[in-house]
Backbone as CSV, one residue per row, in Angstrom:
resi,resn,N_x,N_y,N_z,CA_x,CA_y,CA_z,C_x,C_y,C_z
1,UNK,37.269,20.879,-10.558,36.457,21.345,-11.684,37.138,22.543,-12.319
2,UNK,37.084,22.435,-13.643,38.027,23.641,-14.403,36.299,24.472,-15.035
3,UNK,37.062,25.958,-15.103,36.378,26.572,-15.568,37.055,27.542,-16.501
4,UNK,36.448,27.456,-17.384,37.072,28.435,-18.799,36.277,29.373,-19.159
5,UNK,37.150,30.935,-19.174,36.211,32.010,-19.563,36.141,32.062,-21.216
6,UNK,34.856,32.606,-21.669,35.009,32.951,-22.389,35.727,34.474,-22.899
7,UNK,36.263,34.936,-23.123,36.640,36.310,-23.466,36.334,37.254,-24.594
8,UNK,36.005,36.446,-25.911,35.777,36.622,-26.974,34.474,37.551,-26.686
9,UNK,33.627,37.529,-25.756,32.337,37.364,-25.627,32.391,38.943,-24.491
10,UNK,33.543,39.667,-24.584,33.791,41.065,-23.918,33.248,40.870,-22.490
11,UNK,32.902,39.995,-21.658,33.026,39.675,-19.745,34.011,40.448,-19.485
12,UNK,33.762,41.507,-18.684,34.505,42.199,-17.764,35.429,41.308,-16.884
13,UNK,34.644,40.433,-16.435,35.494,39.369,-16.114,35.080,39.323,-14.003
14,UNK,34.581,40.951,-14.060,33.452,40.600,-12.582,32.368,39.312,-12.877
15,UNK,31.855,39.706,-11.136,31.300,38.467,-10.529,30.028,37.855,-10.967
16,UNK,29.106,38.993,-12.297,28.112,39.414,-12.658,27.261,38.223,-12.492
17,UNK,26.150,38.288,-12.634,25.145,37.090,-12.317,23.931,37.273,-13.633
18,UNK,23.309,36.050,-14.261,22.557,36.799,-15.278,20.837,36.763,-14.214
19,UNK,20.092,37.623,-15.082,18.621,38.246,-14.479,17.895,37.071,-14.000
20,UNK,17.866,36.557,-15.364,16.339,35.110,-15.210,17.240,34.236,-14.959
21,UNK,16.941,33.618,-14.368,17.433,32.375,-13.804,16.333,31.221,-13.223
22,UNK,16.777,30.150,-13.300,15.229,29.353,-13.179,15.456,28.776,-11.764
23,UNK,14.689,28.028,-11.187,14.871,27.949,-9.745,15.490,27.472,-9.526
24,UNK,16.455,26.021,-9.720,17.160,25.181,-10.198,18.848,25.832,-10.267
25,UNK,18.977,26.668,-10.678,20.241,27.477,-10.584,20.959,27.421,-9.496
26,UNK,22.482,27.357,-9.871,23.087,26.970,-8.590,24.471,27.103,-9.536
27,UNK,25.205,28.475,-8.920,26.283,28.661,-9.101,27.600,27.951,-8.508
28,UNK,28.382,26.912,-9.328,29.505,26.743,-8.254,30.493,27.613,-8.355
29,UNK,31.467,26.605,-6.753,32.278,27.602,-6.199,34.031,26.945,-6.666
30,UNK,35.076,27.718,-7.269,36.270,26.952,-7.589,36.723,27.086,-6.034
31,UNK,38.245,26.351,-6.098,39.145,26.412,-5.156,39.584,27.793,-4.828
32,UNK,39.925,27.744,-3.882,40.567,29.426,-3.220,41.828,29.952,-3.969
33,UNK,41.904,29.112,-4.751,43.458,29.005,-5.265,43.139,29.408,-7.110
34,UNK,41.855,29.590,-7.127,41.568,29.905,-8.537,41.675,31.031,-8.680
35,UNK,42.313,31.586,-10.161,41.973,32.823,-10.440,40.655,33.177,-10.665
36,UNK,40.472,34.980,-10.481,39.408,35.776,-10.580,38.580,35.534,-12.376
37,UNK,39.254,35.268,-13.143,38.510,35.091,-14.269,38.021,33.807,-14.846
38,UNK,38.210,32.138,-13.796,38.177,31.159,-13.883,36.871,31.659,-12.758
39,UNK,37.055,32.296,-11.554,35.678,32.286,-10.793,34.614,33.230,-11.411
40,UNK,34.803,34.099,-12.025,33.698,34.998,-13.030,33.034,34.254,-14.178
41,UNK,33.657,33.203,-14.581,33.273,32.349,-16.087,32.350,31.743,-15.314
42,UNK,32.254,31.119,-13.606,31.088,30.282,-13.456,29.972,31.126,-12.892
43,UNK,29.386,32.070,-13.463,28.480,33.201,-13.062,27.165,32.730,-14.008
44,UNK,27.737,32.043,-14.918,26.079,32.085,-15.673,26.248,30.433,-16.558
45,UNK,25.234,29.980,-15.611,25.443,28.000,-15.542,24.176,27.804,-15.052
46,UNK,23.661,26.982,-15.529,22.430,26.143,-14.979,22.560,24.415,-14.933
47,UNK,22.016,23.790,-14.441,21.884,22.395,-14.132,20.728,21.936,-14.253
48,UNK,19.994,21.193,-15.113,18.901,20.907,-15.132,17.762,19.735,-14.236
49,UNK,18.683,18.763,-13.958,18.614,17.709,-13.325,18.536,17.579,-11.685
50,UNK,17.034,16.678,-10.963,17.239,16.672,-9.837,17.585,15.246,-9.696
51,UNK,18.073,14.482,-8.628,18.349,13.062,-8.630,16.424,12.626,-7.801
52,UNK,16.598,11.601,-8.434,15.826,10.829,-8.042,15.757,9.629,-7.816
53,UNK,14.434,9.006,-6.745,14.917,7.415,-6.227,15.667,6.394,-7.515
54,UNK,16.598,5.934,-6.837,17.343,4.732,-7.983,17.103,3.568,-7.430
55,UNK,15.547,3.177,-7.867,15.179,1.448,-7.847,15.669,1.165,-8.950
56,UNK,16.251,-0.559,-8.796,16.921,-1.193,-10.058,16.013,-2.044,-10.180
57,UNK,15.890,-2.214,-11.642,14.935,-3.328,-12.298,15.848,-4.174,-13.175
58,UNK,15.566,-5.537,-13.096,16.380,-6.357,-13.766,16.016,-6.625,-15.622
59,UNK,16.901,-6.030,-16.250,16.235,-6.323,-17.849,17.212,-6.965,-18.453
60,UNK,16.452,-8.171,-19.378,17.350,-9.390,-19.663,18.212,-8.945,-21.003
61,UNK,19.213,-9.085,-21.120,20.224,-8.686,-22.368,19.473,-9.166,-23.510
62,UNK,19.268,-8.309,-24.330,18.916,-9.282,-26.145,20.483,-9.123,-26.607
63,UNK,20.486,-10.265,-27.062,21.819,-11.259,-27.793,21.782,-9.807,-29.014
64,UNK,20.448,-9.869,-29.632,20.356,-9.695,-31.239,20.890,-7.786,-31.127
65,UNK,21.174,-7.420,-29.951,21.265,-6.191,-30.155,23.156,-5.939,-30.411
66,UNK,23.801,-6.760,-30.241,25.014,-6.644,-30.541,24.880,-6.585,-32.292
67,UNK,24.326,-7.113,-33.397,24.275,-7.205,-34.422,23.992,-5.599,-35.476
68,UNK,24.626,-5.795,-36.351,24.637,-4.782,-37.039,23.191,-4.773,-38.153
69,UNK,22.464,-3.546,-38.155,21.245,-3.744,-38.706,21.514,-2.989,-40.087
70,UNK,22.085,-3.354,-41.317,22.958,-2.680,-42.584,21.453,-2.126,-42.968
71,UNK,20.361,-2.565,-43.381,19.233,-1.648,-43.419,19.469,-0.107,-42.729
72,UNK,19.390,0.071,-41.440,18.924,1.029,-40.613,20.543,1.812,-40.325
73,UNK,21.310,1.362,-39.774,22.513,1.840,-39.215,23.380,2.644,-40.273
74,UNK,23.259,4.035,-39.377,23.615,4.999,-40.468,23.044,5.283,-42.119
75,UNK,21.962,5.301,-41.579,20.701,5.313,-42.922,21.011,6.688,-43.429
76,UNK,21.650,7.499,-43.062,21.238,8.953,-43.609,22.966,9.161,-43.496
77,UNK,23.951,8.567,-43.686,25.098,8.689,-43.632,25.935,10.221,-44.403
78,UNK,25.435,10.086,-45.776,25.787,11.392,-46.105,25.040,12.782,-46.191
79,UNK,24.072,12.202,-45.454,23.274,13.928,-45.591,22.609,14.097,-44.032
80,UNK,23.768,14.909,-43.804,24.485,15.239,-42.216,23.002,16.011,-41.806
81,UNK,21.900,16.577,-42.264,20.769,17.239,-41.544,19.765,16.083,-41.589
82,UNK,19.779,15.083,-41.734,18.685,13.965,-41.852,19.105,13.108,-40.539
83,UNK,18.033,12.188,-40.129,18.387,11.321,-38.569,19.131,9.965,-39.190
84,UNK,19.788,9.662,-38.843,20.832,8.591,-39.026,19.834,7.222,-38.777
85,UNK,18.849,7.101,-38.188,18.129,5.827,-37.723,16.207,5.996,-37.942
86,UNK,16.113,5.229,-38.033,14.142,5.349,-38.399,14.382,5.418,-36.510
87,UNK,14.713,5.371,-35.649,14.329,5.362,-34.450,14.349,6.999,-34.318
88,UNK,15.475,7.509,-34.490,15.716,9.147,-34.674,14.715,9.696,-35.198
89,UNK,14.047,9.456,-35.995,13.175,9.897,-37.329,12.178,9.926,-36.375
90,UNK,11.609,8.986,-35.570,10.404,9.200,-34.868,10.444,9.546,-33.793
91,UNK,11.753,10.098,-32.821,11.788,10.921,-32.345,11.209,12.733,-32.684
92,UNK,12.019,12.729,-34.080,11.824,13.932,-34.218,10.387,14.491,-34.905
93,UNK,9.531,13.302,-35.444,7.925,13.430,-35.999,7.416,12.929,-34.566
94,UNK,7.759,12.436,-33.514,7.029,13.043,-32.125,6.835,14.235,-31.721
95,UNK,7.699,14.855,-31.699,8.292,16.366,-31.156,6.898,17.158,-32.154
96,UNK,7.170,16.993,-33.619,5.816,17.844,-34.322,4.964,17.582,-33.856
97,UNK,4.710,16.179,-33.742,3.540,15.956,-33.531,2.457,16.776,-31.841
98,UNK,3.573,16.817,-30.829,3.247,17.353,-29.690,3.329,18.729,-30.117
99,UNK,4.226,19.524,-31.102,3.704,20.873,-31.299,2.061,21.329,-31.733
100,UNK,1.754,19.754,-32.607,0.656,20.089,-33.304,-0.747,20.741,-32.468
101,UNK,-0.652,20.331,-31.397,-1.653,20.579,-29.867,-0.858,20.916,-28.916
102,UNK,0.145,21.661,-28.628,0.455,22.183,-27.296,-0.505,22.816,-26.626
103,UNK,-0.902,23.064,-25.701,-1.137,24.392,-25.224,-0.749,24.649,-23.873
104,UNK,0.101,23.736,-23.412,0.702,24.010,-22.161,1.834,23.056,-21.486
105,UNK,3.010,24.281,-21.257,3.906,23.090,-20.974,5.075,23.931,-19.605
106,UNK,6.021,23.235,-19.117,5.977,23.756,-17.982,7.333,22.531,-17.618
107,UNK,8.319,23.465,-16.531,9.340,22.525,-16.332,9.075,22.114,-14.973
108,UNK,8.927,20.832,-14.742,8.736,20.105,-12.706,9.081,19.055,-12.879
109,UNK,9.508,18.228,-11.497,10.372,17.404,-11.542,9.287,16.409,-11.542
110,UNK,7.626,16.544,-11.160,6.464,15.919,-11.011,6.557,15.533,-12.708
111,UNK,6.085,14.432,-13.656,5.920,14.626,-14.910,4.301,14.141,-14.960
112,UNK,3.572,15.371,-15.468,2.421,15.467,-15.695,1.936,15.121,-17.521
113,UNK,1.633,14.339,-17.990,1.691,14.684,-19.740,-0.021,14.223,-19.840
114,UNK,-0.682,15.408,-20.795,-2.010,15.123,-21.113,-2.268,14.991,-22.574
115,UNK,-1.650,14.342,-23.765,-1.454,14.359,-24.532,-2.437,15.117,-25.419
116,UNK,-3.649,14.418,-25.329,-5.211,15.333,-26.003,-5.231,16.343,-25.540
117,UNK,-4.871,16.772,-24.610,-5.357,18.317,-24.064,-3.915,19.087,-24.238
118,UNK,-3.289,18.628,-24.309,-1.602,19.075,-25.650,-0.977,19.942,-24.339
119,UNK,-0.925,19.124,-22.590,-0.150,19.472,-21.604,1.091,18.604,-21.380
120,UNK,1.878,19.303,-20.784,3.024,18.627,-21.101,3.910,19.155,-19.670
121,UNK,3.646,18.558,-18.645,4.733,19.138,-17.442,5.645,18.234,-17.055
122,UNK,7.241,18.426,-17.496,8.173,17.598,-16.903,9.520,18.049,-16.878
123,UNK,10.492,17.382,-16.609,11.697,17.754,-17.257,12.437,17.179,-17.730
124,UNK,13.827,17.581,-17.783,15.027,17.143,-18.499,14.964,15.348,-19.419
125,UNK,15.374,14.707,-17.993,15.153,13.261,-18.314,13.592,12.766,-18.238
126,UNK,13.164,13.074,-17.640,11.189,12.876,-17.786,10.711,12.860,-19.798
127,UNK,10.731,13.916,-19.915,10.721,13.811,-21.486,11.586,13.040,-21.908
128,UNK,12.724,12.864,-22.049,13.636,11.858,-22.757,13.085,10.559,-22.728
129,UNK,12.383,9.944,-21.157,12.464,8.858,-20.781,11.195,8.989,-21.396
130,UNK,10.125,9.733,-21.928,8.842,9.757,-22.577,8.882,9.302,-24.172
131,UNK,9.732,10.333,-24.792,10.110,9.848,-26.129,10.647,8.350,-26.578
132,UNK,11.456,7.758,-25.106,12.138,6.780,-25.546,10.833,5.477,-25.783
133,UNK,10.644,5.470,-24.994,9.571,4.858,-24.172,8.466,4.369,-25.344
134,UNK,8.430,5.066,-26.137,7.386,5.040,-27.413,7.843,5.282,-28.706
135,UNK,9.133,5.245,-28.993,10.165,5.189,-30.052,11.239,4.309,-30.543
136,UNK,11.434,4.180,-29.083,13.010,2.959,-29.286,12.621,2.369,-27.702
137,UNK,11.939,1.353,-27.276,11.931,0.540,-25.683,12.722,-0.180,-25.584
138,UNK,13.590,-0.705,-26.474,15.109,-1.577,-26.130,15.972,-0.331,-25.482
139,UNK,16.121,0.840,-25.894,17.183,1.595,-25.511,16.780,2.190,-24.326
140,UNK,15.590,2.486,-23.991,14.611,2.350,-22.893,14.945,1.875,-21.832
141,UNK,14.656,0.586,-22.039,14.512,-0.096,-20.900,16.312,-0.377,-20.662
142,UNK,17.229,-0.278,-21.371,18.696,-0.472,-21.252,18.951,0.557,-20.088
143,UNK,18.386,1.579,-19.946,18.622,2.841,-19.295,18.714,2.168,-17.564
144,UNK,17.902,0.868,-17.278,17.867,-0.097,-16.212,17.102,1.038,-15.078
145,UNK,16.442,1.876,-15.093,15.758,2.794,-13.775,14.221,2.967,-14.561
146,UNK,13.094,2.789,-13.227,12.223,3.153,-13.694,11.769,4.524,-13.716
147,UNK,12.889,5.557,-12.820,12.489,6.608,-13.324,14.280,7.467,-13.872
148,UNK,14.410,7.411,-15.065,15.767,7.901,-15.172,15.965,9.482,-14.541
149,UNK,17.027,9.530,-14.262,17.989,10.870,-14.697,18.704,10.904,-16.048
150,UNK,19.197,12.562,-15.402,20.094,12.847,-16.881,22.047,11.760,-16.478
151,UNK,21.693,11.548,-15.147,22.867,11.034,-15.235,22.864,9.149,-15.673
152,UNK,22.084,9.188,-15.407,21.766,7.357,-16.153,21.821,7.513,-17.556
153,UNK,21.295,8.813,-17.697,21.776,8.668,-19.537,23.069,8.759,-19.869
154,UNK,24.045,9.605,-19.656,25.314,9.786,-19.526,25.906,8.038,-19.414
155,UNK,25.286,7.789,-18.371,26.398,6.485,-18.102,25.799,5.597,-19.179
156,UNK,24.648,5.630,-19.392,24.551,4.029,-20.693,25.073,4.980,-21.902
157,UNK,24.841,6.304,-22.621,25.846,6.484,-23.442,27.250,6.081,-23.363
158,UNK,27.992,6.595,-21.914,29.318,6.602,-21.489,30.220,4.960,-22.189
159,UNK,29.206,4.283,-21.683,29.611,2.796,-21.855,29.370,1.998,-23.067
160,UNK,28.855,2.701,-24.092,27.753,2.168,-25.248,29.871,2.207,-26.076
161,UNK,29.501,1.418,-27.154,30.507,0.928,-28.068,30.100,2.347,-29.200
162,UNK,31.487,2.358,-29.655,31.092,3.320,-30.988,31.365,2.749,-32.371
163,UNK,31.251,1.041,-32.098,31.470,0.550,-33.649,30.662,-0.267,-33.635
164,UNK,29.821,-0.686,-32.486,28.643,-1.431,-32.621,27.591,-1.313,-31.851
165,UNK,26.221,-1.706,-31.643,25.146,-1.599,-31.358,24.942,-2.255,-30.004
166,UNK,24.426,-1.914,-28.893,23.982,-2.417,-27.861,23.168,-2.222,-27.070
167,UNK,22.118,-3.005,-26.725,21.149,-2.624,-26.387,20.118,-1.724,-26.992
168,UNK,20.591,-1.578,-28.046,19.459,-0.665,-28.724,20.346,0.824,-28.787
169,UNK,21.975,1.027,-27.923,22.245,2.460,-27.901,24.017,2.068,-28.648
170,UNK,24.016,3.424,-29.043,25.603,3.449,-30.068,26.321,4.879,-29.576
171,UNK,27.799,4.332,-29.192,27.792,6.207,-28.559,28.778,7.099,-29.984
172,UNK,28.545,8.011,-30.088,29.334,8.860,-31.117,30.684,9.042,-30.835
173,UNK,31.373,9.327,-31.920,33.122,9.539,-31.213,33.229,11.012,-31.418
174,UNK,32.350,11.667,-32.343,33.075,12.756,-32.103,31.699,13.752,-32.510
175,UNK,30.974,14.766,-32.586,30.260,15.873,-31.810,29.850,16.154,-33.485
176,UNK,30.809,16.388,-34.292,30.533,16.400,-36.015,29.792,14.939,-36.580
177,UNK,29.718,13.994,-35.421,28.477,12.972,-36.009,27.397,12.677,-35.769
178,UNK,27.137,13.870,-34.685,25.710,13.940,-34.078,24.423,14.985,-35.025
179,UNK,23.560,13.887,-35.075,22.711,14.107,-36.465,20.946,13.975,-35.647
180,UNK,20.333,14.486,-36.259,18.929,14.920,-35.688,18.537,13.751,-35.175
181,UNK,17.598,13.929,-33.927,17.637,12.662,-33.360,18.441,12.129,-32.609
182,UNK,19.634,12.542,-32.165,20.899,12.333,-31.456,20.113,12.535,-29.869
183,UNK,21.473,12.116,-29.089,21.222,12.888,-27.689,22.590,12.950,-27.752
184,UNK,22.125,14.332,-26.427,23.471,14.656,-25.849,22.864,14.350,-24.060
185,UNK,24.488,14.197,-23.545,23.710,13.785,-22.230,25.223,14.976,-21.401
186,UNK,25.289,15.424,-20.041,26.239,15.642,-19.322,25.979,15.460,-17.827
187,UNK,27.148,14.952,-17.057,27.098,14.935,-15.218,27.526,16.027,-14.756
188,UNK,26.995,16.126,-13.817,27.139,17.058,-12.640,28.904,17.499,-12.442
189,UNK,29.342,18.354,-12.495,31.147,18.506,-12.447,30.992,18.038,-11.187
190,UNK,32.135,17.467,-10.832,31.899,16.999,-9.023,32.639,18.286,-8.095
191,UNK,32.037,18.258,-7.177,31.663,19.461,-6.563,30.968,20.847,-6.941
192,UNK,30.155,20.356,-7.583,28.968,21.465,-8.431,27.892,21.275,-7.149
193,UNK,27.750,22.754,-6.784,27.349,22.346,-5.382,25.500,22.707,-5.478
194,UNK,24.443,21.732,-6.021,23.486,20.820,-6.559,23.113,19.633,-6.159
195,UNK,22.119,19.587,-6.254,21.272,17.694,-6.372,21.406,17.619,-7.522
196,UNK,20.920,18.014,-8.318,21.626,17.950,-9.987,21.821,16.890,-10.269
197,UNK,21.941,16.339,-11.412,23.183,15.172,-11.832,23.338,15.481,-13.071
198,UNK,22.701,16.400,-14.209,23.473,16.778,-15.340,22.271,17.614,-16.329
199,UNK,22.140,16.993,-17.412,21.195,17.573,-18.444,21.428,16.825,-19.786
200,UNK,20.469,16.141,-20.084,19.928,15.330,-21.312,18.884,16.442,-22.213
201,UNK,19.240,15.852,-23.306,18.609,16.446,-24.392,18.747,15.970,-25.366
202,UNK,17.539,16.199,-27.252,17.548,15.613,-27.957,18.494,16.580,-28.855
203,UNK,19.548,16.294,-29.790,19.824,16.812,-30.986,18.756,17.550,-32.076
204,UNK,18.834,18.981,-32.406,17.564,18.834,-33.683,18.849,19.069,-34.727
205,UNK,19.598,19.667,-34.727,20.751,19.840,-36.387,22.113,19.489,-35.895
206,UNK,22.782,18.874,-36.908,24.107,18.418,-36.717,24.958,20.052,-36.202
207,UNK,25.784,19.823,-35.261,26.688,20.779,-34.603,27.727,21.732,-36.068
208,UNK,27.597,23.432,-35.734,27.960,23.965,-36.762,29.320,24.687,-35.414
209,UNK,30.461,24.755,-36.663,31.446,25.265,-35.853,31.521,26.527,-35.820
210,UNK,32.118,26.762,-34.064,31.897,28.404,-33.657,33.144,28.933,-33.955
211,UNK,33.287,30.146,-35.074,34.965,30.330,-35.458,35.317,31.418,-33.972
212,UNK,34.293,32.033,-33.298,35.194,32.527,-32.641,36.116,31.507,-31.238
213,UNK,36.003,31.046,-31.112,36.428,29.578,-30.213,37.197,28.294,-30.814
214,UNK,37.966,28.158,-30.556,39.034,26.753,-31.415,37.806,25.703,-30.406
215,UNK,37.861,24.588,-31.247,37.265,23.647,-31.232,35.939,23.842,-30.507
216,UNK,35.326,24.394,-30.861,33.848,24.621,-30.159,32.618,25.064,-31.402
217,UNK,31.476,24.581,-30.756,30.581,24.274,-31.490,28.798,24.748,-31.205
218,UNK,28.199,25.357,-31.962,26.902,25.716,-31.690,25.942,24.627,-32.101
219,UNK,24.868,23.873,-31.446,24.346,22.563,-31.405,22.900,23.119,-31.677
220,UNK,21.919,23.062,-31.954,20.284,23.401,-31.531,19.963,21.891,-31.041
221,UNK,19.015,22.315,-29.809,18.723,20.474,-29.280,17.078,21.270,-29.121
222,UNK,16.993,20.081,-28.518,15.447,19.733,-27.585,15.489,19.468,-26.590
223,UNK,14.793,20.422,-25.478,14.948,19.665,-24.142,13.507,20.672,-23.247
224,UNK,13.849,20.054,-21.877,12.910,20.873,-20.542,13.803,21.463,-20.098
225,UNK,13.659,22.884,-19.579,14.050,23.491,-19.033,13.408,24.789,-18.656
226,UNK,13.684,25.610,-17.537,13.077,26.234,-16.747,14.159,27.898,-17.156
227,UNK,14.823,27.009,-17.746,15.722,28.729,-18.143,16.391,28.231,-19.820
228,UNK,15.781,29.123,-20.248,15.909,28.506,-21.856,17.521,29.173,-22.749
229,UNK,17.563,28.690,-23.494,19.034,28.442,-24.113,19.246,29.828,-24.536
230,UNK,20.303,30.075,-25.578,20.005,30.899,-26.165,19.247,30.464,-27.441
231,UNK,18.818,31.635,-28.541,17.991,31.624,-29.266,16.415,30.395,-29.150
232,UNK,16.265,30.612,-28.200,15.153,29.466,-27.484,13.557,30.001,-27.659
233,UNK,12.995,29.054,-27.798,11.638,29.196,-28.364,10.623,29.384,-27.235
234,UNK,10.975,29.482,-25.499,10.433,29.445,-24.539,10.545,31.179,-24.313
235,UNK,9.563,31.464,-23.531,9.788,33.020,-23.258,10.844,32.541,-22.046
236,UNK,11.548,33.753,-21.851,12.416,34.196,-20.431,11.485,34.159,-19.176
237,UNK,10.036,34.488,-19.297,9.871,34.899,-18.435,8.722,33.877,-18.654
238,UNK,8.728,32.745,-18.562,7.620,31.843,-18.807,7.999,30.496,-17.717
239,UNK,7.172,29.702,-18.081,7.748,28.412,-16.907,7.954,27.421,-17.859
240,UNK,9.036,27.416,-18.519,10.016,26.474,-19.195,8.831,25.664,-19.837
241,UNK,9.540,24.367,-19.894,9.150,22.981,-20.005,9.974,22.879,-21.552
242,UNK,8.820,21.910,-22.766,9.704,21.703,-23.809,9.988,22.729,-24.737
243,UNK,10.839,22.738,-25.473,11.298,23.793,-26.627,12.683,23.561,-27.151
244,UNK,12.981,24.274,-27.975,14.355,24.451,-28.444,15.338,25.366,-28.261
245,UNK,16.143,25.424,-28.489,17.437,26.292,-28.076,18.727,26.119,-28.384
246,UNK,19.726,26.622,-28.413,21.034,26.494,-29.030,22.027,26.310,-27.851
247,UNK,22.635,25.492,-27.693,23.729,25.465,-26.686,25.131,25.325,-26.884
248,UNK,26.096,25.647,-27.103,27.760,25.838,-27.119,28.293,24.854,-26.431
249,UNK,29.144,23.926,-27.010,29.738,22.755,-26.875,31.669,23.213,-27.319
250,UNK,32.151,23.366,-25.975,33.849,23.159,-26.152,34.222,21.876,-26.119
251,UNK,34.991,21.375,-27.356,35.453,19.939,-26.929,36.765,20.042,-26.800
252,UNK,37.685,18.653,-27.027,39.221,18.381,-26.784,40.226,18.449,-27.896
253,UNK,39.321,19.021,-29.411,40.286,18.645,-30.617,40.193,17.397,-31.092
254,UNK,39.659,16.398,-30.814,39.357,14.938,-31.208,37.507,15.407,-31.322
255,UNK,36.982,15.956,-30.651,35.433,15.772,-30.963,34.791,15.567,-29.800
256,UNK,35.406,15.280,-29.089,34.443,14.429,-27.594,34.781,16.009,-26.882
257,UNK,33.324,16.505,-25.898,32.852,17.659,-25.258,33.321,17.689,-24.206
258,UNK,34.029,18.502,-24.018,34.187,18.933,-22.598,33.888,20.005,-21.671
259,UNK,32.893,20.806,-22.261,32.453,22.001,-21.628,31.186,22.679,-22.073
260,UNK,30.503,22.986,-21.783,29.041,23.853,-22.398,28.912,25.179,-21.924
261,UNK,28.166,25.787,-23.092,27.723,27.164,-22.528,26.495,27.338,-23.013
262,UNK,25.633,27.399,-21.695,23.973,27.035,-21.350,23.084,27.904,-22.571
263,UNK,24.014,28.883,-22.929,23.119,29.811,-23.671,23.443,30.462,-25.569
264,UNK,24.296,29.506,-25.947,24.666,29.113,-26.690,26.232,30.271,-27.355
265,UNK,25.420,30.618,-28.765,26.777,31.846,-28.889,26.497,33.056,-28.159
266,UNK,25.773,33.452,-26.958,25.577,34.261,-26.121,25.820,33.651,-24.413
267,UNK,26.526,33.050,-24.837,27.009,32.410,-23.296,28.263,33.456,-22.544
268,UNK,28.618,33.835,-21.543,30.011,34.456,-20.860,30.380,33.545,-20.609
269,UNK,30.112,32.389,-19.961,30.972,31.314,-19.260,30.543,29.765,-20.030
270,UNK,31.675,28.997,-19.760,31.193,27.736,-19.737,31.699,26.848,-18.508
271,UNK,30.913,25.519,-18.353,31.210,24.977,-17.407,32.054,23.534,-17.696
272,UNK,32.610,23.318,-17.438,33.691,21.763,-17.545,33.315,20.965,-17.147
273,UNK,32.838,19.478,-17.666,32.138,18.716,-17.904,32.538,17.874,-18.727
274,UNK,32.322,16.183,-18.648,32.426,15.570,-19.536,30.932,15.374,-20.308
275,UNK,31.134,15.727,-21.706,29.645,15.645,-22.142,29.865,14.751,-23.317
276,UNK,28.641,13.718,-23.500,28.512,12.165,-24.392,27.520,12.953,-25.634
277,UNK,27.616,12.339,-26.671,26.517,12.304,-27.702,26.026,10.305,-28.382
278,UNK,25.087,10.353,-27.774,24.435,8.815,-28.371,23.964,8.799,-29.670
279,UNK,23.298,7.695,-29.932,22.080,7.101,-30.718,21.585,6.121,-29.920
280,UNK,20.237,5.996,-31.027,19.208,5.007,-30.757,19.260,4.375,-31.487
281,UNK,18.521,2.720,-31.202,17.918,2.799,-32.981,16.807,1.618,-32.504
282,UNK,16.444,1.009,-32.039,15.161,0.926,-31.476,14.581,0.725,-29.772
């Protein structure tokens, strides 16, 4: 696992640890053989994801999802702040709609949702697998687990085509085409020492570039979490669940992610990672 400091961002480059941290936190450890400022960059990282049972359910392929839907596909093509799919679109008039009655929400791996009484306890992939579920159920049920992780999302993005439609999911090629309504998904770095398996989340604005960083990018998403992003709509000192937040995306110069920083343009470290951006579209 590589770890890249940020520097731009004045890290002393000690061992520092940040305050709030959500329970879930779990610093890894590099090789003995790493330098001191590759082991200081992994000081402030979170993981959102616990694994859970993987029963497989058998779901039968639709033929019709290989087909291109010229109606819907890439509906919002040139106006990069709009959702690319009516499936996106009702992702993101869900999300209002659960603001419209919140009054309580909360990050556990238990997913509790009381919709009328506007409660909402879950996490990472729990919500994802909620939204999907009642927005797009082809891309849903493609996910093949009845209770996903963030790493089942990763892998049906991972594998999804980026010039055609399957199963209901399309994966992005590059981080400048991820448009409201998007997901982003990432795995666990291996030896990230966690139950973990990554962190899913929804896109809310297409990715704006960070000039202090070559190829890196400030994202605002949607997600659960128990330690909120930067510029995040959850208190610090609250018990997570849904909201928004900004997270920092390093990629490779082609577009595809290879690193995050949990707390967006206020991150010290990021962590190395392969990270996917999907679609839906029903």
């Amino acid at each position: 696992m590589t770890a890249l400091l940020l520097a731009s961002f004045g890290w002393s480059g000690d061992a520092r640890t940040e305050a709030a941290r959500g329970p879930e936190f779990a610093a890894p450890r590099l090789e003995s053989g790493a330098s001191e400022d590759a082991r200081a960059a992994l000081a402030d990282n979170t993981d959102e994801e616990r694994a859970a049972a993987d029963a497989v359910e058998d779901v039968d392929e639709d033929a019709s999802d290989e087909r291109e839907d010229a109606g819907e596909d890439e509906a919002a093509e040139d106006v990069d702040a709009e959702p690319a799919t009516r499936a996106a679109g009702k992702i993101l008039a869900l999300k209002d709609k659960i603001y419209e009655n919140l009054r309580e929400t909360r990050y556990q791996h238990r997913t509790y949702v009381r919709r009328r009484q506007g409660v909402y306890r879950w996490d990472c992939s729990a919500m994802v697998a909620w939204f999907l579920q009642r927005v797009a159920p082809v891309a849903h049920a493609a996910v093949d687990r009845p209770r996903p992780v963030a790493r089942d999302y990763y892998r049906v993005i991972k594998r999804s085509s980026t010039r055609r439609w399957r199963d209901g999911w399309r994966r992005l090629e590059h981080i400048e085409d991820a448009r409201p309504g998007d997901l982003f998904a990432w795995i666990r770095p291996p030896d990230f020492p966690s139950r973990n398996t990554g962190h899913v989340g929804f896109v809310l604005e297409p990715a704006r570039r960070y000039p202090a960083l070559p190829n890196a990018y400030t994202v605002r998403i949607l997600d659960a979490t128990s330690l909120p992003h930067g510029d995040d709509t959850r208190a610090r000192d609250g018990e997570g669940g849904i909201g928004e937040g900004t997270l920092l995306f390093l990629t490779d110069g082609e577009g595809r992610g290879t690193a995050y920083g949990w707390f967006g343009a206020d991150s010290r470290g990021v962590i190395a990672t392969d990270i996917v951006f999907g679609r839906v579209r029903r």
